[in-house]
Backbone of each chain as ProteinMPNN parsed JSONL, in Angstrom:
{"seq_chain_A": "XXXXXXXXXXXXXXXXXXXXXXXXXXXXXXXXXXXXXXXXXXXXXXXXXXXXXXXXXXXXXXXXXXXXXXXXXXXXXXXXXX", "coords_chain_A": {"N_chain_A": [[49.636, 208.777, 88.702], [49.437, 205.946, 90.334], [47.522, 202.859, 89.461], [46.598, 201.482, 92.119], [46.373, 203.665, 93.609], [44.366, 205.369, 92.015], [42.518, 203.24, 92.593], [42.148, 203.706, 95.153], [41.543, 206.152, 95.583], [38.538, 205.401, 94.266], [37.51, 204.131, 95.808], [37.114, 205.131, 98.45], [35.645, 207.209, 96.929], [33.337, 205.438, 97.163], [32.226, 204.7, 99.464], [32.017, 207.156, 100.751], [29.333, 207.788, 99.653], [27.572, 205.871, 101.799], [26.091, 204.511, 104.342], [27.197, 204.352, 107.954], [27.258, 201.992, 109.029], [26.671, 200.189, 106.811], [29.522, 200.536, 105.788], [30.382, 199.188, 107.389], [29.293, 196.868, 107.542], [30.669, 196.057, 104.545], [33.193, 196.454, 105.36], [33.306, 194.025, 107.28], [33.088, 191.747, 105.989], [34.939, 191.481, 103.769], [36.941, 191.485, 105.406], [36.416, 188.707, 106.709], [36.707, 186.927, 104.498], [39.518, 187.335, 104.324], [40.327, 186.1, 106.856], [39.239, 183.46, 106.17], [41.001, 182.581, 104.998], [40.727, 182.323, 101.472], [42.06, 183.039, 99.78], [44.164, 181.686, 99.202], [43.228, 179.317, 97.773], [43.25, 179.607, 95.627], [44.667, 179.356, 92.79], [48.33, 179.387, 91.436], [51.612, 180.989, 91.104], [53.8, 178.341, 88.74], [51.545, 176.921, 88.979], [49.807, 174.952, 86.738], [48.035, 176.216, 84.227], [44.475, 176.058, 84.249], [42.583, 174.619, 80.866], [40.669, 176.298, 79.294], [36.946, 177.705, 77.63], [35.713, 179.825, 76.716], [32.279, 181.792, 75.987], [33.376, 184.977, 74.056], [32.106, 188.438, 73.722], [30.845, 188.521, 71.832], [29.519, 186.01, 71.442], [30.876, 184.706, 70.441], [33.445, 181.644, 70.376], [36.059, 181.264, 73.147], [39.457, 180.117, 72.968], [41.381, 179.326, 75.522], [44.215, 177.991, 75.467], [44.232, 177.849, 72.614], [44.791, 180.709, 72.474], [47.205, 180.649, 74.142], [49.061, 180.148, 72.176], [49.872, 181.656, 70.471], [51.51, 182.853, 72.04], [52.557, 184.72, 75.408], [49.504, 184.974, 78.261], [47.54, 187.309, 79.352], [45.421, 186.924, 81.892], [42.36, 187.927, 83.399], [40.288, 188.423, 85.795], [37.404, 189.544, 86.423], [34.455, 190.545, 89.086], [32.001, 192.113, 87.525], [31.296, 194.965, 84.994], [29.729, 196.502, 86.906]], "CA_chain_A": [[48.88, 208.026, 89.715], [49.123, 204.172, 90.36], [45.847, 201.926, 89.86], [46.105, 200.982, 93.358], [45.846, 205.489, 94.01], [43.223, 205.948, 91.549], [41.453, 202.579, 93.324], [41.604, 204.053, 97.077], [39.968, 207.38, 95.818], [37.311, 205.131, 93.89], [36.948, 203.431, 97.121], [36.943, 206.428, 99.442], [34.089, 208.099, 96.933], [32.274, 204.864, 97.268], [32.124, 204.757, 100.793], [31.663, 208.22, 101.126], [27.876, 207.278, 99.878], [27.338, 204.844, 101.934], [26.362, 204.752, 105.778], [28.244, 203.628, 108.585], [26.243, 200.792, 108.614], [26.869, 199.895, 105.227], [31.01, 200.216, 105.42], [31.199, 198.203, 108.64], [28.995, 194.987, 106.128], [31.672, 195.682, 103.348], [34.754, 196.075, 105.388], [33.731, 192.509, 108.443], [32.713, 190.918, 104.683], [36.22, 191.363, 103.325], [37.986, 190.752, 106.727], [36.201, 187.626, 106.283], [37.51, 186.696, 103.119], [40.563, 187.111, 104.45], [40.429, 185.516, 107.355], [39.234, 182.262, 105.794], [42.087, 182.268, 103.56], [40.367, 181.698, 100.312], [43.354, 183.524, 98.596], [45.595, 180.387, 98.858], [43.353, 178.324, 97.488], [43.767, 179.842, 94.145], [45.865, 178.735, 91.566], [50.11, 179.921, 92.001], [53.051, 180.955, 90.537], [54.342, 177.672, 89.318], [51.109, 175.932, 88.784], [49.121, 174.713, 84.86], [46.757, 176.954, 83.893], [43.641, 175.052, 83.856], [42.122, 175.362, 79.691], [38.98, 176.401, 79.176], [36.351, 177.953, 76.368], [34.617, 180.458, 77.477], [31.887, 182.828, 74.748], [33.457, 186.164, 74.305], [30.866, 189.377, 74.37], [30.107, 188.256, 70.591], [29.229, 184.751, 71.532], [31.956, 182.947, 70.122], [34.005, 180.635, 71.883], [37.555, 181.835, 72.868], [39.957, 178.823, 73.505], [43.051, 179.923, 75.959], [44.992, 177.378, 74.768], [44.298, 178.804, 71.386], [45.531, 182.147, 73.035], [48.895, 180.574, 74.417], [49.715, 179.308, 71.069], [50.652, 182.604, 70.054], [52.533, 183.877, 73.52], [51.544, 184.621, 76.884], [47.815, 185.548, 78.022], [47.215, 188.108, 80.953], [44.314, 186.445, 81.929], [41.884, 188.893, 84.361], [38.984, 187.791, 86.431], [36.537, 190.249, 87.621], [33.504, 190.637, 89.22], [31.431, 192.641, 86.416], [31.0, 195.801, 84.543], [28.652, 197.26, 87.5]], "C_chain_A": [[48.915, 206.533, 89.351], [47.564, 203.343, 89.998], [45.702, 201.879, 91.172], [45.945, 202.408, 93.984], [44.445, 205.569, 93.477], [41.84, 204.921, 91.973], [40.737, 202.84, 94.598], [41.241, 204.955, 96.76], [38.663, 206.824, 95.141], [36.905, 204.579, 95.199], [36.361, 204.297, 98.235], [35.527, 207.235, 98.811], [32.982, 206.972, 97.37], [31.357, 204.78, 98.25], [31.735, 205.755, 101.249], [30.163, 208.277, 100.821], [26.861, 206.611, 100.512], [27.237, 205.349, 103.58], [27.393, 203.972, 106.801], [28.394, 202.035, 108.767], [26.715, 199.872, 107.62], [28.609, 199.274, 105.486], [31.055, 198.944, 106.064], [30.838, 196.734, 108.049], [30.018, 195.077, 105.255], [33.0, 195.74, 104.413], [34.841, 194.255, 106.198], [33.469, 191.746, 106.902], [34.079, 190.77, 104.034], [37.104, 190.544, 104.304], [37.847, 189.303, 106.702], [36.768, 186.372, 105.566], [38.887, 186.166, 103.365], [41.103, 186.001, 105.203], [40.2, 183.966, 106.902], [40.264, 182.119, 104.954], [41.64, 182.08, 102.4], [41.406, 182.326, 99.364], [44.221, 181.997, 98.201], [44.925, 179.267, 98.541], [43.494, 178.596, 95.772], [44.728, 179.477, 93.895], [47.587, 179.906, 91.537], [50.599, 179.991, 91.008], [53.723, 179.464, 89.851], [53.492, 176.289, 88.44], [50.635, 175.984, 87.179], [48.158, 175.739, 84.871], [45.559, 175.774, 83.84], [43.304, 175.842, 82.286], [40.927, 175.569, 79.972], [38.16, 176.873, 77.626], [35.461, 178.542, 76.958], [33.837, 181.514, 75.874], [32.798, 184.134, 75.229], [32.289, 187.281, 74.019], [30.178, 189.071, 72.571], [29.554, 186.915, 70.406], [30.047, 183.888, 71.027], [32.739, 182.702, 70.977], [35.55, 180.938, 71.348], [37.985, 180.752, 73.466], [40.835, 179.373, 74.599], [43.788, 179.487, 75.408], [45.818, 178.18, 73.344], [45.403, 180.082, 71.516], [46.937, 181.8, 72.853], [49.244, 180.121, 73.29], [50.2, 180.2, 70.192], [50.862, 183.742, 70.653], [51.432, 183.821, 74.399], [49.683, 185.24, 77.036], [48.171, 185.922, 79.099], [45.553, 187.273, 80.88], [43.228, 187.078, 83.624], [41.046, 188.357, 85.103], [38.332, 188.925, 87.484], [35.009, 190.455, 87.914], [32.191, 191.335, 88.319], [31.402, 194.012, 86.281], [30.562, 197.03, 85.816], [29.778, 198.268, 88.48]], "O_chain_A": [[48.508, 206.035, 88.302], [46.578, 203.619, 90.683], [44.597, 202.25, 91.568], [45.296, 202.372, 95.029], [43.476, 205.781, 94.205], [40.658, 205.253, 91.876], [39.627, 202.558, 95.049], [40.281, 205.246, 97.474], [37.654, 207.516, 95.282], [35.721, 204.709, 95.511], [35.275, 204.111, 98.784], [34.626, 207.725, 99.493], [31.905, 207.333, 97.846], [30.13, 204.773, 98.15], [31.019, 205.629, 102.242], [29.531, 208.836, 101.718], [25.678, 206.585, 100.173], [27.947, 206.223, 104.077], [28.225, 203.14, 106.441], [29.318, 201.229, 108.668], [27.134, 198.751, 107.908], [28.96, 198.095, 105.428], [31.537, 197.902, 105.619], [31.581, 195.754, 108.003], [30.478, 193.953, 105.054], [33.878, 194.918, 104.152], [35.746, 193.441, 106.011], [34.062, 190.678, 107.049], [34.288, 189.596, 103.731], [37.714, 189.483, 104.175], [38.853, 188.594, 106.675], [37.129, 185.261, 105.954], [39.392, 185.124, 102.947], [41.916, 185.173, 104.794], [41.059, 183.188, 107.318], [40.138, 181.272, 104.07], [42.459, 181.292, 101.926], [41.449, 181.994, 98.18], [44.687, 181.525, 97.164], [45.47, 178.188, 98.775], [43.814, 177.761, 94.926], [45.668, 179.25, 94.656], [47.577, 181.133, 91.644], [50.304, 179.319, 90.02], [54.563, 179.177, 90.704], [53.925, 175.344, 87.78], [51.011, 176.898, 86.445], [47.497, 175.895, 85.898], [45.819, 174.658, 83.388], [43.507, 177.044, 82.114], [40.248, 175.026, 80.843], [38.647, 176.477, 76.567], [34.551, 178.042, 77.619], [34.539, 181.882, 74.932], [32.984, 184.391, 76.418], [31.215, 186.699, 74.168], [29.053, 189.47, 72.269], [29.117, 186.615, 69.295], [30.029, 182.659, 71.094], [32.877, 183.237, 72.076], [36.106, 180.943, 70.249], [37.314, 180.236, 74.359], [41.005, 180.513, 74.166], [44.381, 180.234, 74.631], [46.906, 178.681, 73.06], [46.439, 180.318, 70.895], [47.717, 182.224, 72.001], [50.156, 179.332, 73.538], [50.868, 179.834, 69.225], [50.679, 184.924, 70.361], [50.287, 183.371, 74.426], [48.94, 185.733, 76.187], [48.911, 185.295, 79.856], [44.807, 187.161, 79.907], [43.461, 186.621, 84.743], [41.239, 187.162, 84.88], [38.537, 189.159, 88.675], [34.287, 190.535, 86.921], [31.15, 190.787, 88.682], [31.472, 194.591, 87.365], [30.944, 198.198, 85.747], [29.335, 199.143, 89.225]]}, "seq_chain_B": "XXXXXXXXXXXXXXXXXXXXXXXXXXXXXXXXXXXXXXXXXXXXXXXXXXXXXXXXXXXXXXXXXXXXXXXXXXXXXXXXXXXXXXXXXXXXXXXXXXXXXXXXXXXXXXXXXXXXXXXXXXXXXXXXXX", "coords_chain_B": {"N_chain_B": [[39.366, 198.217, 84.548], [40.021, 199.54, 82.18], [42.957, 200.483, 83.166], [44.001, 198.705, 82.31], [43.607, 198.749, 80.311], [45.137, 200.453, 78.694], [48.083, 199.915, 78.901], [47.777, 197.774, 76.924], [48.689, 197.882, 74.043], [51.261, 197.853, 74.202], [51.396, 195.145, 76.246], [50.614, 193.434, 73.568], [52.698, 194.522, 72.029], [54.67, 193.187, 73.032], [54.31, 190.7, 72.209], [52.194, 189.01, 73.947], [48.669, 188.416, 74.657], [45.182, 189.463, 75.731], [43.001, 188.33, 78.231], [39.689, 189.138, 79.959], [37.831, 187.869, 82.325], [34.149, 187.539, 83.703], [31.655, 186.584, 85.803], [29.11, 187.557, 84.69], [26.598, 187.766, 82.195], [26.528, 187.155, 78.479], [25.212, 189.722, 77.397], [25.896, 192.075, 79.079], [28.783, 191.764, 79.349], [29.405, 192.747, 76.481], [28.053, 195.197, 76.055], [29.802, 196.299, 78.163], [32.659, 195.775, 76.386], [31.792, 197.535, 74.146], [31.601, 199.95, 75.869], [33.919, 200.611, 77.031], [35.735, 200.609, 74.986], [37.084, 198.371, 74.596], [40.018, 196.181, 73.708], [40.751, 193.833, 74.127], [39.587, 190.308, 74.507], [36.541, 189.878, 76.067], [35.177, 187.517, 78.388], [32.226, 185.645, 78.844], [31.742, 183.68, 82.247], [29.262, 181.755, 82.814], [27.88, 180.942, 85.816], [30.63, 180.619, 87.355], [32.053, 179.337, 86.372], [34.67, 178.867, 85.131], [36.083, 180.765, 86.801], [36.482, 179.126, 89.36], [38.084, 176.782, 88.816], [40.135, 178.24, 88.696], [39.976, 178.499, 91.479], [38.687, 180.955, 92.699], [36.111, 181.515, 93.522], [33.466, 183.018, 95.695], [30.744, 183.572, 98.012], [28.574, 186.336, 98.139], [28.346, 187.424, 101.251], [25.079, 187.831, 103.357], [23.947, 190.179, 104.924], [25.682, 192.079, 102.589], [24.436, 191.882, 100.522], [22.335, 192.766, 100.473], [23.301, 195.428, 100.684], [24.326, 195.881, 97.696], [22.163, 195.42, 96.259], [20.576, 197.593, 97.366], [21.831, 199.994, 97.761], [23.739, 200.194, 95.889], [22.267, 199.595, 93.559], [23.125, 197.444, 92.444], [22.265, 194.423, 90.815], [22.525, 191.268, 91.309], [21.507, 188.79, 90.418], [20.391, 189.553, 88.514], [22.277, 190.671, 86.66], [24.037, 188.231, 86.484], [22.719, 186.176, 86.267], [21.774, 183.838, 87.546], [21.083, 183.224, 90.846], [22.785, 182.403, 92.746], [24.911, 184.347, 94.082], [27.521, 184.232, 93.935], [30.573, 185.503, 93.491], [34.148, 186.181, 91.485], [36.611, 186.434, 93.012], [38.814, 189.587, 92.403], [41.436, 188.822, 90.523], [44.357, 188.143, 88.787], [46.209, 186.315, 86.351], [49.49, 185.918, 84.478], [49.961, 183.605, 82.055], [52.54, 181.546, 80.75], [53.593, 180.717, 77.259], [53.691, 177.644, 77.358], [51.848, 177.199, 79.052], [51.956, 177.404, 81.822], [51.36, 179.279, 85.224], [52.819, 181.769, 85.479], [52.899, 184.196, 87.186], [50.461, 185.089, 89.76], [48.442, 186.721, 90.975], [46.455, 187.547, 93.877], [43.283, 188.319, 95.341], [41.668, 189.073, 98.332], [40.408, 191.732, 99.089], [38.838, 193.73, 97.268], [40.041, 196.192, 96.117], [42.543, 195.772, 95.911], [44.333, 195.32, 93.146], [46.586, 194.001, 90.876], [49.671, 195.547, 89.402], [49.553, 197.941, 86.656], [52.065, 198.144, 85.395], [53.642, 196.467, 86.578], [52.496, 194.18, 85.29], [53.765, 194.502, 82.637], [56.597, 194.275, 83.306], [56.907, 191.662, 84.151], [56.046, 190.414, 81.455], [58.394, 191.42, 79.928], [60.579, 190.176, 81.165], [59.52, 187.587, 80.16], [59.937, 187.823, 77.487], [61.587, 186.439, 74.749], [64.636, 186.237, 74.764], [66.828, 188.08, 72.61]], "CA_chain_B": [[39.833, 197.736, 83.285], [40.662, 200.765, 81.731], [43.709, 200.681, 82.97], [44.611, 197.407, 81.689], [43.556, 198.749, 78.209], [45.609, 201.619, 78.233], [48.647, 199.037, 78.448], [47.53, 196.642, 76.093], [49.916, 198.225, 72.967], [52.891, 196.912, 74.951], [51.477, 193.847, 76.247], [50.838, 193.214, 72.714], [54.332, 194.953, 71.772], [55.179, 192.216, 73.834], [53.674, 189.009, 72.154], [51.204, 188.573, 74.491], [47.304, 189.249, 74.745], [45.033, 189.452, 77.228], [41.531, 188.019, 78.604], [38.904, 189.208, 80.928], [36.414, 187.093, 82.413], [33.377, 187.646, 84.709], [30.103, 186.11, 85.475], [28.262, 188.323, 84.06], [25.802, 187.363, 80.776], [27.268, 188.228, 77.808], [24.839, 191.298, 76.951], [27.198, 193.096, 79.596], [29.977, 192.428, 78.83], [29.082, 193.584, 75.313], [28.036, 196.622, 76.895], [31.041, 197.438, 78.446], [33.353, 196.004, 75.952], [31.748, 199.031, 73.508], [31.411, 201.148, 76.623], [35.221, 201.175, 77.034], [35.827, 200.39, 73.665], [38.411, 197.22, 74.917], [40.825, 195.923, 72.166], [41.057, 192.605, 74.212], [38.573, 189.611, 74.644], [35.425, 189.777, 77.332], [34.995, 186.511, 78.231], [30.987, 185.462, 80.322], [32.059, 182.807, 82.793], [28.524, 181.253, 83.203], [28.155, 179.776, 86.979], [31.453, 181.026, 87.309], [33.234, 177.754, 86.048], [36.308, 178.522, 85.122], [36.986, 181.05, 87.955], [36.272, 177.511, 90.198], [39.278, 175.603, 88.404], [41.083, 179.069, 89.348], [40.289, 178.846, 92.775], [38.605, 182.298, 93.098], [35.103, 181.861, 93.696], [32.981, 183.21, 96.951], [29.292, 184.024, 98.098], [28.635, 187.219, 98.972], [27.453, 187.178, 102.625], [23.646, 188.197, 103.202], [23.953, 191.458, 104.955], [26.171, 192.822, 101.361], [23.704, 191.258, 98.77], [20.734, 193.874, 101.068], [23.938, 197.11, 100.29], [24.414, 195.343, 96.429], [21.311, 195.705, 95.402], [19.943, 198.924, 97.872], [22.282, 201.245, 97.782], [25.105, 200.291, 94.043], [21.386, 199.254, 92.428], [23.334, 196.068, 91.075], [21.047, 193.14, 91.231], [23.419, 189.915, 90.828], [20.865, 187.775, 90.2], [20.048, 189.863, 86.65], [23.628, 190.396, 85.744], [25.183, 187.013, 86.346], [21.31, 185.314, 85.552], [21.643, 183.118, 88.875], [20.681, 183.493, 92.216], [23.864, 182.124, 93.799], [25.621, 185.47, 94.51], [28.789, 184.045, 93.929], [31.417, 186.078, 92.272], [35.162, 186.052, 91.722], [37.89, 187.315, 93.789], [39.643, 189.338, 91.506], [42.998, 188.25, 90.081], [45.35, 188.183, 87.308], [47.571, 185.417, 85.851], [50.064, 185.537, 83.576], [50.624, 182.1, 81.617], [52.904, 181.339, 79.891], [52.585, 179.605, 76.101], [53.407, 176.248, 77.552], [50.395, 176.77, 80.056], [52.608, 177.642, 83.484], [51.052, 180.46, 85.517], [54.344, 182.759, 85.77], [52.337, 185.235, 87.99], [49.672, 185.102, 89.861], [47.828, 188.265, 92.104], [44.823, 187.779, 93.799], [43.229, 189.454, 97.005], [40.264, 189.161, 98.668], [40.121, 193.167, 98.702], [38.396, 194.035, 95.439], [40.549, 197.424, 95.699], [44.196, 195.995, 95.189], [45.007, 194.977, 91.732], [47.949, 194.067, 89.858], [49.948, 197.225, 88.706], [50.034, 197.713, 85.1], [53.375, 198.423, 84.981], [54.137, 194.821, 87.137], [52.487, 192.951, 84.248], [54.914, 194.611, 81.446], [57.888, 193.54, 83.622], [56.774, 190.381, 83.776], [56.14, 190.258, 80.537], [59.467, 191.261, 79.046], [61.32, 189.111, 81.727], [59.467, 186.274, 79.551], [60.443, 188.074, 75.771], [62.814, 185.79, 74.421], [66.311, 187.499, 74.541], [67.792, 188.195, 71.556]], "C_chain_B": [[40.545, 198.342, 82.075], [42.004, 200.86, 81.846], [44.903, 199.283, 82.533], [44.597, 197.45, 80.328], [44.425, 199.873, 77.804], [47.195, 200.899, 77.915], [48.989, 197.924, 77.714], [48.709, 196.74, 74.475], [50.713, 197.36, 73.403], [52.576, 195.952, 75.533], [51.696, 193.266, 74.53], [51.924, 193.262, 71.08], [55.167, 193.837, 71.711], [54.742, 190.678, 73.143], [52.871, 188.373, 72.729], [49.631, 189.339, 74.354], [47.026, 188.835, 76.017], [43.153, 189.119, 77.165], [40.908, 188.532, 79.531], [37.797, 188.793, 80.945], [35.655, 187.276, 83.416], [31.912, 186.736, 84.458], [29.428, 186.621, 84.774], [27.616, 187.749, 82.32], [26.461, 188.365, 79.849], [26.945, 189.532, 77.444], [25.638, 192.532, 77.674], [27.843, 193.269, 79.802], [29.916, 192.504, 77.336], [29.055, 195.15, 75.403], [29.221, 196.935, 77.672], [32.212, 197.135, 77.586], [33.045, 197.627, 75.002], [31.734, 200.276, 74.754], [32.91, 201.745, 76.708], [36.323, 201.186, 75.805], [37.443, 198.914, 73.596], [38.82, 196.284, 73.343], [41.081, 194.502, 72.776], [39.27, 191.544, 74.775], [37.528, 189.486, 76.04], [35.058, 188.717, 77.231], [33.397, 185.933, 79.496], [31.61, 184.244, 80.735], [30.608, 182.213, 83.216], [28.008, 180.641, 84.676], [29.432, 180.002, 87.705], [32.235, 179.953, 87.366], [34.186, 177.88, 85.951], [37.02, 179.033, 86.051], [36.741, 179.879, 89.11], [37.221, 177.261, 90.306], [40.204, 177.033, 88.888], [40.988, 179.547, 90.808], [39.313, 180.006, 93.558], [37.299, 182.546, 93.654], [34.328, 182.432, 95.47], [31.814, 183.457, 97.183], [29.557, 184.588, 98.863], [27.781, 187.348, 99.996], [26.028, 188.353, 102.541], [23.824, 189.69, 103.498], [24.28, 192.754, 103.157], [25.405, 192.73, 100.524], [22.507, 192.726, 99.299], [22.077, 195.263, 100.042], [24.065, 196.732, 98.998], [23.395, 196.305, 95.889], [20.282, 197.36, 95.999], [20.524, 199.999, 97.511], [23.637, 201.527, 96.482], [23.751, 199.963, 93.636], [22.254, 198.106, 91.233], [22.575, 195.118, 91.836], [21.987, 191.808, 90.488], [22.71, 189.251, 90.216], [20.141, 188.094, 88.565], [21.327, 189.663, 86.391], [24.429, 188.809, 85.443], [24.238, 185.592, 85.912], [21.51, 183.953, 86.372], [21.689, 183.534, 89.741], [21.776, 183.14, 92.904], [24.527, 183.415, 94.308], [26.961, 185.084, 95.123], [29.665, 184.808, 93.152], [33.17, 185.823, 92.886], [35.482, 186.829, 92.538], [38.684, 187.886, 92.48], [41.135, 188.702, 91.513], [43.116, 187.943, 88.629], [46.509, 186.952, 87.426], [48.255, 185.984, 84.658], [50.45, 184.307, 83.338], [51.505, 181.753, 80.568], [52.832, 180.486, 78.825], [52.496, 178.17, 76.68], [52.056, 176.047, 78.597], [51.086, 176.611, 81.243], [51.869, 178.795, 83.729], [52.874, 180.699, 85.863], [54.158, 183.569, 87.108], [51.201, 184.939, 87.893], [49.565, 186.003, 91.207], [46.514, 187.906, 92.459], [44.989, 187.69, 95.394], [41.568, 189.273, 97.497], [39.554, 190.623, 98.641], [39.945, 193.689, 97.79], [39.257, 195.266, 95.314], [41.835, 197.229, 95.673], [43.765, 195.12, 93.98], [46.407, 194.618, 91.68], [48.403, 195.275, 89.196], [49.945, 196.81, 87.391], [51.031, 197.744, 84.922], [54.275, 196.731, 85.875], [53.987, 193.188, 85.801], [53.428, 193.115, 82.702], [56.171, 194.476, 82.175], [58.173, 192.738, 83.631], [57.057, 189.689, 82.409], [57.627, 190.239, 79.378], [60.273, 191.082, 79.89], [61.181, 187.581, 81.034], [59.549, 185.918, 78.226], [61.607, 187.095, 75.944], [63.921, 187.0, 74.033], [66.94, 187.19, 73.521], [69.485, 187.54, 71.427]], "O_chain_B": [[41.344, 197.849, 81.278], [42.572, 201.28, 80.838], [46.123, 199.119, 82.513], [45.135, 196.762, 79.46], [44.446, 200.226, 76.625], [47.673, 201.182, 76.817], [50.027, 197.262, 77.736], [49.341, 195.791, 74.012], [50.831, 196.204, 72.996], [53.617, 195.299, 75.62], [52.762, 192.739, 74.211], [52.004, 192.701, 69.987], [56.009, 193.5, 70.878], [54.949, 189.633, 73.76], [52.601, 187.235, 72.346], [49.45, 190.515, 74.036], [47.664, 188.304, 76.927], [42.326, 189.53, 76.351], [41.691, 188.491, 80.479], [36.884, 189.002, 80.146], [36.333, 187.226, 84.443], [31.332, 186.371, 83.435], [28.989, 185.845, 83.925], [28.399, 187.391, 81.44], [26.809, 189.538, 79.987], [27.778, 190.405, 77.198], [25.951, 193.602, 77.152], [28.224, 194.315, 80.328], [31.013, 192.055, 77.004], [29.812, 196.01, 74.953], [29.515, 198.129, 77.71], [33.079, 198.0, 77.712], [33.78, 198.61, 75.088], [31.863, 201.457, 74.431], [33.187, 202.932, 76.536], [37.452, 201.676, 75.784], [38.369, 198.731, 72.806], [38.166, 195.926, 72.364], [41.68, 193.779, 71.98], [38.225, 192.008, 75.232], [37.982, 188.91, 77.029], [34.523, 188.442, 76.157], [33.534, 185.869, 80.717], [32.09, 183.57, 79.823], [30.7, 182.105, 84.439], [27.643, 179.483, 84.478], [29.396, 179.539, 88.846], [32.997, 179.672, 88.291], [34.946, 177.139, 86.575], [38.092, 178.565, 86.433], [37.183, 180.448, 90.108], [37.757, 177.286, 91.414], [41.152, 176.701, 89.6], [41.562, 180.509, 91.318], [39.175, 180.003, 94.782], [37.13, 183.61, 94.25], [34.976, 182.024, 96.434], [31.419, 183.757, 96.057], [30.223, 184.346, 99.87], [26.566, 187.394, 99.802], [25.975, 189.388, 101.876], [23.864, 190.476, 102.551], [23.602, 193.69, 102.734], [25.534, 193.501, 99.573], [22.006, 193.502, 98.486], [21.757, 195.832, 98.998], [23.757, 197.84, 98.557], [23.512, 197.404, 95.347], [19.539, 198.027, 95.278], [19.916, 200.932, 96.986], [24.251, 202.562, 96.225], [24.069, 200.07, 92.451], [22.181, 197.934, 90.016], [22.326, 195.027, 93.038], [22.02, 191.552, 89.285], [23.218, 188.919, 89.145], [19.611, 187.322, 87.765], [21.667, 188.582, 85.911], [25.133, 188.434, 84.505], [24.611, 184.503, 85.477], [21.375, 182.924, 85.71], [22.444, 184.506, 89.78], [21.768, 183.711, 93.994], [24.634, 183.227, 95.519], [27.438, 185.368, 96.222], [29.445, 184.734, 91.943], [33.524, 185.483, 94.014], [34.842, 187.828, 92.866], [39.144, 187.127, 91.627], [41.74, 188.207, 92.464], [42.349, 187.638, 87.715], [47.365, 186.75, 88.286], [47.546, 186.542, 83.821], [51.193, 183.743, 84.142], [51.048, 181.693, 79.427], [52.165, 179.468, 79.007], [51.458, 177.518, 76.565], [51.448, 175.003, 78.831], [50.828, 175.557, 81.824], [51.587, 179.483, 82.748], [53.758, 179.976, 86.322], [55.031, 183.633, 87.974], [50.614, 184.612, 86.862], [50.324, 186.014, 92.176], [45.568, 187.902, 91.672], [45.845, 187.361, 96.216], [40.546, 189.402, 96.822], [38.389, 190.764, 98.27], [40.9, 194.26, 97.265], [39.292, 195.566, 94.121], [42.54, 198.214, 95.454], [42.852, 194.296, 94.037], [47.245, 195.007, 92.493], [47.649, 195.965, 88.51], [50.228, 195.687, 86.975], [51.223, 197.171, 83.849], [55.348, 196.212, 85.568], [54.58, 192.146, 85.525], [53.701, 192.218, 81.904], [57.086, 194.613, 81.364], [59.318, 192.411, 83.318], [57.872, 188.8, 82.164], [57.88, 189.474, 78.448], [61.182, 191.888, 79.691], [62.006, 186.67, 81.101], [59.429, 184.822, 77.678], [62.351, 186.955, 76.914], [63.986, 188.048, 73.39], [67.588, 186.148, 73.421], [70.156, 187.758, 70.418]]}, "name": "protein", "num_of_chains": 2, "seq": "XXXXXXXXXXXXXXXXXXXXXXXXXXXXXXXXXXXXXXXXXXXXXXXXXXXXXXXXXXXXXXXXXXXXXXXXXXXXXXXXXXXXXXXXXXXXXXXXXXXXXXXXXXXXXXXXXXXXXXXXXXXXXXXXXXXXXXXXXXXXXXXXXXXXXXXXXXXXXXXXXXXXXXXXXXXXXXXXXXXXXXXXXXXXXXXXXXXXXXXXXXXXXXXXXXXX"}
């Protein structure tokens, strides 16, 4: 199974909790999203990484930089844990 | 995330590591780095600053914040310890060492991702060749 399989049955149970009500706020809330384009204003193929310093879950401070200085970084960004 | 940790060997096969960052205060991502027991860095984005400079940020419209917190029992405003109810879009870069994004994925649909198997192609398209 793909991530993007084992995401549409997490999605499908989620929804399956949820009233009709409910989907139709999460799916016009996405459509949204879309529709404004906010995808393209993110950062591309192409462009600098911005650096940063963010704490990691032990409070110290992770550089990226630092990171790229010994090879690439997958670098993730997601909404949280929940 | 899980399945970003199950590939992490071979990113790191590979010469590269890997970051994940969310709003969220660090006590949870503490809590879920031991929850999933992740071998790469959880990074709290405070305010969500750095996803900003990446573009990604959004407020989640009023109706969703009522299904958030009624019916998933997440309460943004504990986890991320501000009231804005802004969070990222996800997405994934790869950068390379000089600091180029190589790849970049991101969706307004929290349910596509980046395949795991897209970021180890990437990846050893950018191994130096023997």
């Amino acid at each position: 199974m793909t991530l993007q399989e084992s995401l549409r049955n997490f999605k499908a149970g989620v929804l399956s909790r949820l009233s009709a009500a409910d989907v139709e706020v999460m799916d016009r809330a996405t459509e949204e999203l879309v529709r404004a384009g906010i995808a393209a204003r993110a950062k591309k193929a192409g462009d600098r990484a911005p650096d940063f310093t963010l704490p990691n879950s032990n409070g110290e401070p992770v550089r990226i930089s630092q990171l790229l200085a010994r090879g690439p970084v997958v670098l993730t960004f997601y909404r949280g844990a929940w | 995330m899980q399945a970003y940790q199950e590939i992490l060997p071979e990113i790191k096969a590979l010469g590269a590591s890997m970051a994940a960052v969310s709003p969220q205060k660090p006590e949870y991502s503490l809590s879920m780095a031991q929850k999933h027991d992740l071998g790469f860095e959880v990074l709290s984005d405070a305010g969500n600053r750095v996803a900003r400079q990446y573009g990604l940020v959004f407020s989640l419209i009023e109706p969703l914040r009522d299904v958030y917190i009624k019916k998933f029992g997440v309460d943004l405003q504990d986890y991320n310890g501000d009231a804005s109810y802004e969070l990222p879009m996800p997405g994934t870069f790869i950068i390379a060492p000089e600091g180029i994004i190589r790849l970049a994925f991101v969706d307004p649909d929290y349910t596509l991702r980046l395949e795991p198997a897209e970021i180890i192609k990437t990846l050893q398209e950018m191994a130096p060749k023997p």
